[in-house]
C-alpha positions in Angstrom: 0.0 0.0 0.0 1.6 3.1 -0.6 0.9 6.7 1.3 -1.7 9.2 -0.2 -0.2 12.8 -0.6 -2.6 15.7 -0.5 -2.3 19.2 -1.9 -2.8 22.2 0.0 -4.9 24.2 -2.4 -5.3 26.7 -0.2 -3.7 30.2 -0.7 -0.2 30.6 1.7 -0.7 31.7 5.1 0.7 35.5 6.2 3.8 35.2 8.7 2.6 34.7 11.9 4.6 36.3 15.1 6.9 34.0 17.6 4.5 34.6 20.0 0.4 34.0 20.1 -1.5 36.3 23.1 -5.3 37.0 24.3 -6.9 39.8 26.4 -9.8 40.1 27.6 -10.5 43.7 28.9 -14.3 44.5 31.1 -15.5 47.7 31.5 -17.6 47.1 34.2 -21.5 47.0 33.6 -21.2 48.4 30.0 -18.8 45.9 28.1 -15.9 43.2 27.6 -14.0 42.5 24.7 -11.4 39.7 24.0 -8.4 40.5 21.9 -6.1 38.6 20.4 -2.7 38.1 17.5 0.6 37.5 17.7 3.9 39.2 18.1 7.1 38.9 17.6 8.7 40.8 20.9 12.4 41.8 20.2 15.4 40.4 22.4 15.4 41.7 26.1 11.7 42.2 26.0 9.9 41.0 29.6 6.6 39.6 29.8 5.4 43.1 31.7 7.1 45.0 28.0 4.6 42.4 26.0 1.5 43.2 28.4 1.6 47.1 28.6 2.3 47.2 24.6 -0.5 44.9 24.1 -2.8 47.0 26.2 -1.7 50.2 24.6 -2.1 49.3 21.4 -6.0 47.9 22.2 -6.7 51.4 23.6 -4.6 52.9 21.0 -7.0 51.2 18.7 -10.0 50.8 21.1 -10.4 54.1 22.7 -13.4 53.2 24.7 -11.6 50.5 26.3 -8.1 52.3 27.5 -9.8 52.3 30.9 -10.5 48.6 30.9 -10.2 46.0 33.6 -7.9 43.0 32.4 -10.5 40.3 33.2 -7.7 37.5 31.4 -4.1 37.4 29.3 -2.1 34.9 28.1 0.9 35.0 26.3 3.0 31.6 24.8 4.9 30.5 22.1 3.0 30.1 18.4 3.9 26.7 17.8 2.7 23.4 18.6 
């Protein structure tokens, strides 16, 4: 019996960072929104670097939600 090869048909995937991270941030009794993508920090960067520039860049891009609770984040490698 010999092996079956498939074909990926589908269309190449964009580069993904070295790390995959979620937020979720509450605003309590008026929303909560999750967040998430992936990064590429650069060498010397601490977790507390990747967690402040993640939340700034939400509010950056989320104004409503620069005063939000983190209610959750994780941060780990992208790869399985």
């Amino acid at each position: 019996m010999t092996p079956r090869t498939q074909q990926n048909t589908a269309p190449a995937a964009r580069p993904q960072g070295s790390h995959h991270w979620v937020m979720t941030l509450e605003l309590p009794g008026r929303a909560m929104s999750t967040f998430s993508g992936t990064w590429t920090p650069p060498a010397g960067t601490t977790r507390h670097d990747v967690f402040t520039g993640i939340q700034a860049d939400i509010a950056r891009q989320n104004p409503d939600m620069a005063r939000g609770n983190v209610v959750f984040f994780s941060l780990e490698p992208n790869q399985l």
